[in-house]
TITOR-428096 format. One line per field, with one value per residue (C-alpha): z, y, x; residue in three letters; chain. Coordinates in pm, 1 decimal. Each point is the difference from the previous one (the first is absolute). Layout:
c3 c(Z, ...) .
c2 c(Y, ...) .
c1 c(X, ...) .
resn c(ALA, ...) .
chain c(A, ...) .
//
This chain:
c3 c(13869.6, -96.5, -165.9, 354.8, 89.8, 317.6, 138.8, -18.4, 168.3, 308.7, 7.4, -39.2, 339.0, 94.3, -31.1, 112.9, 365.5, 6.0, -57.9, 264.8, 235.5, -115.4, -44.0, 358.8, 149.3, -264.5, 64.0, 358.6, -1.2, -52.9, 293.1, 249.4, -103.3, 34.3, 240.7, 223.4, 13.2, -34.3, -288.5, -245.7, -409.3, -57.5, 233.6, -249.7, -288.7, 115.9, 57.8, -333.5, -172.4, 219.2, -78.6, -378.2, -54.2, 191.9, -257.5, -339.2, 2.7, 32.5, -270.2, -240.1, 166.1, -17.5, -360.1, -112.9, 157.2, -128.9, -317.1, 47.0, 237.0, -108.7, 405.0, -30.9, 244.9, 289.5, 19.5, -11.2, 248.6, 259.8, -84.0, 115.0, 306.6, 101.9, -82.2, 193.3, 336.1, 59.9, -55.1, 319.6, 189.7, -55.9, 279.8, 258.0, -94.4, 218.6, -292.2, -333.0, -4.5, 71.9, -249.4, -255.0, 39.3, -36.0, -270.4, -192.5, 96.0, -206.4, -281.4, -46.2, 19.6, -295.0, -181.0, 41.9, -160.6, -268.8, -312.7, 10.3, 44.0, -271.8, -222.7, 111.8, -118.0, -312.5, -92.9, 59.3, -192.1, -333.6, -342.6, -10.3, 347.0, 202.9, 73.5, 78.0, 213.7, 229.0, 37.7, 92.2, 252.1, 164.2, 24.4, 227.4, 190.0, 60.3, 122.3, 235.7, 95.1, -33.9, 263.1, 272.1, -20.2, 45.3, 258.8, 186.0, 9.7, 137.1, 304.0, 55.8, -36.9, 293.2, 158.0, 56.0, -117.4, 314.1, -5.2, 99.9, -269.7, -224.5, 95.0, -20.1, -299.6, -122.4, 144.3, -159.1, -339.3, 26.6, -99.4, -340.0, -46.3, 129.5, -274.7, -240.9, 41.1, -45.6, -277.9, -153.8, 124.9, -69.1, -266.3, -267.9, -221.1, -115.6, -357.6, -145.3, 51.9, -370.1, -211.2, 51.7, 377.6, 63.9, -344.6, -156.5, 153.2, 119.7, -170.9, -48.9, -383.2, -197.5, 32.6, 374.2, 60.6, -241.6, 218.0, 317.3, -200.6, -30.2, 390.6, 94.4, -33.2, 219.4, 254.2, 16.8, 13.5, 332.6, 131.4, 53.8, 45.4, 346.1, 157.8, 166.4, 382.3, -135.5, -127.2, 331.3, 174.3, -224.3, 61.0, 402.5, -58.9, -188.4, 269.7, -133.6, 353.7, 32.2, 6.1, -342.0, -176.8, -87.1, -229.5, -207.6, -94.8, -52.3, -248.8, -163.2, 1.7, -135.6, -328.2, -43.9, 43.5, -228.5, -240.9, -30.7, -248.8, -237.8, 15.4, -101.7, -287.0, -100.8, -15.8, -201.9, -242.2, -19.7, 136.5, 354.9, -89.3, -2.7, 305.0, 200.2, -169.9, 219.7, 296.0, 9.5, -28.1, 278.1, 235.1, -41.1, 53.5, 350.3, 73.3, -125.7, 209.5, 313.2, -28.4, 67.4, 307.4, -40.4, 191.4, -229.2, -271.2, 124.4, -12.9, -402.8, 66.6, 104.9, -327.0, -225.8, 260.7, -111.1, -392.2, -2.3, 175.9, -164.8, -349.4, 46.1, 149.1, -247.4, -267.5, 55.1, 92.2, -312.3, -190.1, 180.6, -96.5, -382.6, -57.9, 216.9, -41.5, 336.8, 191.7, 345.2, 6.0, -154.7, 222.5, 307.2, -127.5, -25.5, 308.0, 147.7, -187.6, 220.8, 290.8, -28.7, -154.4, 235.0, 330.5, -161.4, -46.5, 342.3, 184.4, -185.0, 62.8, 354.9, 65.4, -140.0, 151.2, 339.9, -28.3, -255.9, 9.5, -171.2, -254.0, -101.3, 0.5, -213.3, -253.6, -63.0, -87.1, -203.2, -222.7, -97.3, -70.1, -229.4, -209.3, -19.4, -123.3, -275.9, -108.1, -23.4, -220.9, -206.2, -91.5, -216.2, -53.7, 394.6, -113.7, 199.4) .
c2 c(8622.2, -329.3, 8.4, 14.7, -300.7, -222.9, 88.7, 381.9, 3.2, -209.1, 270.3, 208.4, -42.2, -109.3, 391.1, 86.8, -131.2, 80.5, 389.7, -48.7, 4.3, 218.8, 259.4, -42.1, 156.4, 250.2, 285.4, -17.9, -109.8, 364.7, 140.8, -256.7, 83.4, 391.5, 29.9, -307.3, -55.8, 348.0, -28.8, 269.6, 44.6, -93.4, -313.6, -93.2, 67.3, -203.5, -309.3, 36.2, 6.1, -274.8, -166.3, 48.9, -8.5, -323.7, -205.5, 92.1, -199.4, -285.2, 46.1, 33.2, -356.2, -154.4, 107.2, -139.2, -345.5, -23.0, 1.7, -128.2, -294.7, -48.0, 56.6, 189.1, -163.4, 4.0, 307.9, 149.2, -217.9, 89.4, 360.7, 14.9, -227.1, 294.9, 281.9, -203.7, -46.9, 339.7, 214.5, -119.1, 53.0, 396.7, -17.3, -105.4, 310.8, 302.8, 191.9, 80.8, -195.5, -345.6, 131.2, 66.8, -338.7, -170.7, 200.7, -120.2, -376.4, 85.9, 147.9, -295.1, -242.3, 253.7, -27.0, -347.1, -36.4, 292.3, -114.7, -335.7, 52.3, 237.1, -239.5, -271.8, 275.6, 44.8, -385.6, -74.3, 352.1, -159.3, 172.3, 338.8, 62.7, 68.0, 350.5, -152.1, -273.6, 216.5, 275.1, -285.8, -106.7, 377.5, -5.4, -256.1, 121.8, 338.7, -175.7, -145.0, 316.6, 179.2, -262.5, 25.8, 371.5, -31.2, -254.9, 255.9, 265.5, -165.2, -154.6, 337.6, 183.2, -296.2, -31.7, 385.9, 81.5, -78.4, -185.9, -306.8, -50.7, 131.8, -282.5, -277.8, 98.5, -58.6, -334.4, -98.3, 25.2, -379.6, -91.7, 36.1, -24.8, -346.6, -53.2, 133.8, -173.4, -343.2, 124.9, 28.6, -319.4, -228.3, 137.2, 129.7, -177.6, 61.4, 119.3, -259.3, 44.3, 76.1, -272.7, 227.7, 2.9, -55.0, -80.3, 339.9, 293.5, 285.7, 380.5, 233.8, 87.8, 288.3, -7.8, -20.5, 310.2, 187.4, -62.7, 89.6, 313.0, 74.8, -36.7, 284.9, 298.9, -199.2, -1.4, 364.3, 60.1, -145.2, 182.8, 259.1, -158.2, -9.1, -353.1, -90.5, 88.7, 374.9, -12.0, -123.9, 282.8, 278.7, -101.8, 29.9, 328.9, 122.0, -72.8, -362.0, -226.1, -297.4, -195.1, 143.7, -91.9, -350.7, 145.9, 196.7, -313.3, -132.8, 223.8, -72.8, -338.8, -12.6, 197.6, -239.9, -312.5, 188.9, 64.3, -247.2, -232.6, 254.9, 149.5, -393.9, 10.1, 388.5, -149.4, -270.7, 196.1, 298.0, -20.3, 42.1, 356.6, 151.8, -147.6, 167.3, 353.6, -14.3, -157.4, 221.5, 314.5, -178.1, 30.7, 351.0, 76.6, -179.1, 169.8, 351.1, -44.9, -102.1, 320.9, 155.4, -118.8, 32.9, -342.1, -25.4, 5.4, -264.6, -232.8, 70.8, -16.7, -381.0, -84.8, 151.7, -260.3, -272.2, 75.6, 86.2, -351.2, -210.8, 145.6, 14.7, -360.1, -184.8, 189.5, -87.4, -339.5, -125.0, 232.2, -303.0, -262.9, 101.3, 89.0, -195.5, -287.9, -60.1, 135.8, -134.3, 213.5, 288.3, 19.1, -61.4, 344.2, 127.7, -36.9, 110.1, 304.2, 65.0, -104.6, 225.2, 278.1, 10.1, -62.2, 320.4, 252.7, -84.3, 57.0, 348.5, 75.3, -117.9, 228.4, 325.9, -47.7, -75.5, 330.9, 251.3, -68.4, -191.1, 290.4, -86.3, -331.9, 13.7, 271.8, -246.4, -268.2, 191.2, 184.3, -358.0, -165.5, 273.1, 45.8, -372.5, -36.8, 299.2, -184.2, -333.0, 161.1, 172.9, -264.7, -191.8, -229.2, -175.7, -379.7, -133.6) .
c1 c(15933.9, -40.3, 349.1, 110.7, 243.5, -126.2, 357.1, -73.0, -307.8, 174.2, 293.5, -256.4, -146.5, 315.7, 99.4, -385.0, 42.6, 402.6, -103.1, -327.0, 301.5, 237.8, -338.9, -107.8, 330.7, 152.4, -273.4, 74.6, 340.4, 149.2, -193.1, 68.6, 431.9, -81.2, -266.9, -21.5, 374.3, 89.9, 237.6, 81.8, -53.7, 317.1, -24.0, -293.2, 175.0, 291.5, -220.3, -197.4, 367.9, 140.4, -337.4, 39.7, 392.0, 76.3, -193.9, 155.7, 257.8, -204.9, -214.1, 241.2, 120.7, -313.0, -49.1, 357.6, -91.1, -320.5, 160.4, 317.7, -117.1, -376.6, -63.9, -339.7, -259.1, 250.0, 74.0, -350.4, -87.5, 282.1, -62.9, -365.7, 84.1, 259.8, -266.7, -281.7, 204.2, 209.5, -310.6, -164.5, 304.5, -0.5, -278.7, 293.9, 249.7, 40.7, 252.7, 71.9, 303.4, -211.4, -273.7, 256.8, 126.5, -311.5, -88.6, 328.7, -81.1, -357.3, 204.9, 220.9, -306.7, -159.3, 347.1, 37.8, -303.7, -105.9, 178.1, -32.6, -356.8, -71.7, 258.9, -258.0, -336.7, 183.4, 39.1, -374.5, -52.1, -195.0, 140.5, -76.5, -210.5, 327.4, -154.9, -325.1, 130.0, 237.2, -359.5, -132.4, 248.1, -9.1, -297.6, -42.9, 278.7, -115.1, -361.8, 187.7, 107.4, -286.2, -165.7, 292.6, -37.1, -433.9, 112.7, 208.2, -202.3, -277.1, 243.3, 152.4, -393.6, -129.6, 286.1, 177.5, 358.5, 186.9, 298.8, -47.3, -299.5, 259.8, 235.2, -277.7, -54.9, 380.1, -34.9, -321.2, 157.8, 137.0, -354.8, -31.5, 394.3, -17.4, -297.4, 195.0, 266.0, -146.8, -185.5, 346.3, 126.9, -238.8, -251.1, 274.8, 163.1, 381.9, 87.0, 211.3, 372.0, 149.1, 221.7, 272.2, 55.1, 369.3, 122.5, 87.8, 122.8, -261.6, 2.6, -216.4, -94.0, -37.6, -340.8, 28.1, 240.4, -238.7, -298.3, 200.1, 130.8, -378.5, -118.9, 270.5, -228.4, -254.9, 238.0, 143.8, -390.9, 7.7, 248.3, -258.6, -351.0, -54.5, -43.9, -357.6, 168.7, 38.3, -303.0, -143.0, 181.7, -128.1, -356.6, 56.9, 181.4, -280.6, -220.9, -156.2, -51.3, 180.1, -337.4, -113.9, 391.8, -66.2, -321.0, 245.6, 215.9, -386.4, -22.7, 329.2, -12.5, -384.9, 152.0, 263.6, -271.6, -269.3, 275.3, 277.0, -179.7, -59.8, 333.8, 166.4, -268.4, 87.2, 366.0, -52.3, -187.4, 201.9, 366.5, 139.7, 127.7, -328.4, -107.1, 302.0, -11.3, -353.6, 121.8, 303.9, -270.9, -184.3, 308.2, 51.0, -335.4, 13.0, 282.1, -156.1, -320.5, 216.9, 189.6, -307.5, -87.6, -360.6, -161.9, -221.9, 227.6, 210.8, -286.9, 27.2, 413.1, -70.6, -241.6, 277.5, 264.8, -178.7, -23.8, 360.9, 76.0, -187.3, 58.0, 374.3, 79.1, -296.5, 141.0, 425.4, -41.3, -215.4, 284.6, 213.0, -165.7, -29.6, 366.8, 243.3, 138.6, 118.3, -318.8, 54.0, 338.8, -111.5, -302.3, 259.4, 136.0, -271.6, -115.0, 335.5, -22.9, -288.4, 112.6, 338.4, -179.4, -275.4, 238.4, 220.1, -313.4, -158.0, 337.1, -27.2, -313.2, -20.0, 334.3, -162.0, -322.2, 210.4, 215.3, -182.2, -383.2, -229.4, -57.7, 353.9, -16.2, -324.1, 155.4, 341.7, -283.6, -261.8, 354.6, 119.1, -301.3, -107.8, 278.4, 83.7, -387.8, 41.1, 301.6, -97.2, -292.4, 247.9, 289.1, -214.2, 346.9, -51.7, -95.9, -288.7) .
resn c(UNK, UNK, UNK, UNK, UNK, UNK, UNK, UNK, UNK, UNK, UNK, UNK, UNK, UNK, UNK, UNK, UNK, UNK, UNK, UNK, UNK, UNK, UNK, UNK, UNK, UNK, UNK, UNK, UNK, UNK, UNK, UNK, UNK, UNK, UNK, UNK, UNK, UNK, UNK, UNK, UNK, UNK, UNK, UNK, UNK, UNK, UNK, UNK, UNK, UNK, UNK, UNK, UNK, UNK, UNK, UNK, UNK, UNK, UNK, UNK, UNK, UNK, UNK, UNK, UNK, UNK, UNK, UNK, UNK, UNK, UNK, UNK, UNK, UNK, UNK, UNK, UNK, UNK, UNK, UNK, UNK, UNK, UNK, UNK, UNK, UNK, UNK, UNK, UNK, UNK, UNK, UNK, UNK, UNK, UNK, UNK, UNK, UNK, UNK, UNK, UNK, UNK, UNK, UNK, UNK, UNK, UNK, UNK, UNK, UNK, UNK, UNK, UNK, UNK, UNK, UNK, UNK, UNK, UNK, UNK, UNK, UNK, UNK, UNK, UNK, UNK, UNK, UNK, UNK, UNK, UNK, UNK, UNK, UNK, UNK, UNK, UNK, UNK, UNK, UNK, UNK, UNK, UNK, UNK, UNK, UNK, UNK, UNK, UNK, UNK, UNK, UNK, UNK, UNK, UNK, UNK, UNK, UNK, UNK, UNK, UNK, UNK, UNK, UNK, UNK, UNK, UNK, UNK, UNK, UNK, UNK, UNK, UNK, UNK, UNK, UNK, UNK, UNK, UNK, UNK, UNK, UNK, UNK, UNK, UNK, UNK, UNK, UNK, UNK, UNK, UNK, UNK, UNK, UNK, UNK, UNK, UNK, UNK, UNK, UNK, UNK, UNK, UNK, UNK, UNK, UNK, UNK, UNK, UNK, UNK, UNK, UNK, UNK, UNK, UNK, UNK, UNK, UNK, UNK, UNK, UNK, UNK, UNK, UNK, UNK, UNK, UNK, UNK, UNK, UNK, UNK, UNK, UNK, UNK, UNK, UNK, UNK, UNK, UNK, UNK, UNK, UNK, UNK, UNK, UNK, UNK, UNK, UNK, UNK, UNK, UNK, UNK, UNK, UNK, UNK, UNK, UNK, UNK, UNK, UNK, UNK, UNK, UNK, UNK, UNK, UNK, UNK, UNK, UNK, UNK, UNK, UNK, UNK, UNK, UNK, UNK, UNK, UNK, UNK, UNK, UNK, UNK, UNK, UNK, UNK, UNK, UNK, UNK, UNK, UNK, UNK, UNK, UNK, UNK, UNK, UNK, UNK, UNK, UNK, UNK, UNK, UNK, UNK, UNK, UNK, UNK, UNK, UNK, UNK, UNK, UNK, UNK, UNK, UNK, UNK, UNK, UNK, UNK, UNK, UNK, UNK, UNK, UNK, UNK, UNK, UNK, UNK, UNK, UNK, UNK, UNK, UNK, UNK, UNK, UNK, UNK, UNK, UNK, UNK, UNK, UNK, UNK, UNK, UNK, UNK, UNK, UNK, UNK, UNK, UNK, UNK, UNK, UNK, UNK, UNK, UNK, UNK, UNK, UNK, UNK, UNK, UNK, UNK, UNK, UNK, UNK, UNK, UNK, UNK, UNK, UNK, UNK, UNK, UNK, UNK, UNK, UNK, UNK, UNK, UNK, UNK, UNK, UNK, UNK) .
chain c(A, A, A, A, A, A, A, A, A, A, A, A, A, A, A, A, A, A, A, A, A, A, A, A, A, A, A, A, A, A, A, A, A, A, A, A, A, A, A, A, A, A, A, A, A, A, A, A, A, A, A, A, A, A, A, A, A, A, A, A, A, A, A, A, A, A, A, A, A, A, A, A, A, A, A, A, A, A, A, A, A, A, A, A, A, A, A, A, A, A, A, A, A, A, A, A, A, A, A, A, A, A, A, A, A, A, A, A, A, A, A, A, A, A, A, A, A, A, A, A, A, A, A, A, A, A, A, A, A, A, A, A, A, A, A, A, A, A, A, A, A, A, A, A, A, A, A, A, A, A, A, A, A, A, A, A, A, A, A, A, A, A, A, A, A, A, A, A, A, A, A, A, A, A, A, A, A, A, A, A, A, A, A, A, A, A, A, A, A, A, A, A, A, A, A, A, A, A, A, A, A, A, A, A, A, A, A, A, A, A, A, A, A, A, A, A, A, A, A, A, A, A, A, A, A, A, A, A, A, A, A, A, A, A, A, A, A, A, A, A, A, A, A, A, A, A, A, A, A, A, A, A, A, A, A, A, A, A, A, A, A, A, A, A, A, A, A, A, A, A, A, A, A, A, A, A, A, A, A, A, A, A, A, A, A, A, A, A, A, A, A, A, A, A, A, A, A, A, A, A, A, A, A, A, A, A, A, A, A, A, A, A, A, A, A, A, A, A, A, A, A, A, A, A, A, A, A, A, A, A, A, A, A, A, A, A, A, A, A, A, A, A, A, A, A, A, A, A, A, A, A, A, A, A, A, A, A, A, A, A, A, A, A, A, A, A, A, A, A, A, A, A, A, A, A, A, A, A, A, A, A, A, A, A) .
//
């Protein structure tokens, strides 16, 4: 790790304290729409699509004028001050409309920010550690994580589930967003803004539409892996208490931390394709052990989450960062990729759950991730 730019390691815990906030409400988040406010499954999967949707067009913004402008720092900046001051504010709400709204004013602040970010990752990126330097990254990050969702389940284990812990809770998130954000603002340094900037007009290459060409099975995947709100809601169906939730993103979030590294070195050494025939594997078996609905086997279900996550994203953004030429656009579409695709599959899959059943909603997941994982495996001509 000593490879590791200075710059890295600040967005680093930039991202670590960011996702300490974002960790300590998402496990609970989903039960306070359906059980404390008394909204349905399709309510929730409304406001994870709103949520998700509202923010691709952004990215794919924030990409073009990193590249076309040079405007990096800026934007990352204003994005985590958005994220760090509407997540407190879904402590005030008393509806899924107001939730859904603040959830959208998070997702801009994370589109604002996510490409010009990772475009900033991949410029401190020495030669040939891209892989290594983006584990490295998520690694961090998903600490962070893994210590808001510790932190939560010790508030909600001392403190009871009740509502209004639940909403102190929301609000105590400005904490480490507010460190977090001057982390960002006053600790990293901008990427230099290219020779180019306003003197020649902007396109994408060859190269660049062949890389984008190459992230579009990763996003039909999503279509069908459920979201970490379905997950949530599968674990209280199958009789998991609301106390005990936050230890099962503990356990995803541990795999990603215990892993990430090694996954940036595995792609380094061998090639991002190899990397996501596993973590496309990993997603189907989440999905198969949901569709269980064993409780212990959804414990498992979260481990195979966490692989599946942190293989996938480590593994497509280094594939950025070696083959583009215009990386802070193409990882603005990819990022909106995931945002569309996402918002699209958890607007399905909150509308069959809502009016045919879990079951249903868990078979539509577990069909497409499986045969979009055995053909991935078999069309040896998808570049990554």
């Amino acid at each position: 790790m000593k490879t590791i730019d200075r710059n890295v390691l600040m967005l680093g815990w930039v991202s670590f304290f960011t996702d300490m906030a974002s960790a300590m409400i998402n496990p609970i988040l989903p039960i306070f729409v359906v059980v404390v406010l008394h909204e349905g499954m399709d309510k929730l999967g409304i406001i994870v699509a709103v949520a998700t949707f509202i923010s691709y067009a952004l990215r794919l913004l924030s990409g073009y004028l990193s590249d076309r402008y040079g405007i990096v720092k800026p934007l990352v900046v204003g994005g985590y001050a958005l994220s760090a001051l509407s997540k407190p504010l879904i402590g005030a709400t008393h509806g899924y409309q107001s939730i859904a709204l603040l959830k959208a004013f998070e997702r801009v602040g994370k589109g604002l920010r996510s490409a010009p970010k990772d475009l900033m990752i991949s410029e401190y990126s020495h030669a040939n550690a891209s892989g290594k330097t983006f584990g490295f990254h998520k690694m961090l990050d998903i600490a962070g994580e893994l210590s808001g969702i510790l932190l939560l389940f010790g508030l909600l284990w001392v403190f009871g589930q009740s509502e209004s812990v639940m909403r102190n809770i929301f609000y105590a998130t400005l904490i480490p967003g507010i460190i977090g954000l001057v982390l960002v603002a006053f600790f990293v340094q901008d990427i230099p803004r290219p020779k180019r900037v306003l003197k020649q007009a902007f396109t994408l290459t060859e190269k660049d539409k062949k890389t984008i060409a190459s992230l579009l099975f990763y996003f039909l995947f999503l279509l069908f892996v459920f979201s970490d709100a379905f997950f949530t809601m599968q674990a209280k169906e199958v009789g998991i208490a609301t106390t005990v939730i936050p230890l099962l993103f503990a356990v995803s979030a541990g795999v990603q931390t215990l892993t990430s590294y090694g996954f940036g070195v595995f792609i380094d050494r061998f090639g991002a394709r190899r990397v996501l025939v596993f973590a496309y594997a990993c997603g189907a078996a989440a999905q198969g052990l949901l569709y269980l609905q064993d409780p212990h086997l959804t414990w498992i279900a979260y481990a195979f989450l966490g692989l599946f996550t942190v293989a996938s994203v480590n593994a497509n953004r280094a594939f950025i960062s070696q083959n583009a030429d215009n990386r802070g656009s193409v990882y603005g579409v990819f990022y909106a990729g995931v945002a569309l695709f996402g918002a699209v599959g958890a607007y399905v899959s909150g509308m069959i759950w809502e009016y045919f059943g879990m079951s249903s909603a868990l078979l539509f997941s577990l069909t497409g991730t499986v045969l979009l994982s055995l053909l991935f495996i078999g069309s040896r001509h998808v570049r990554a």
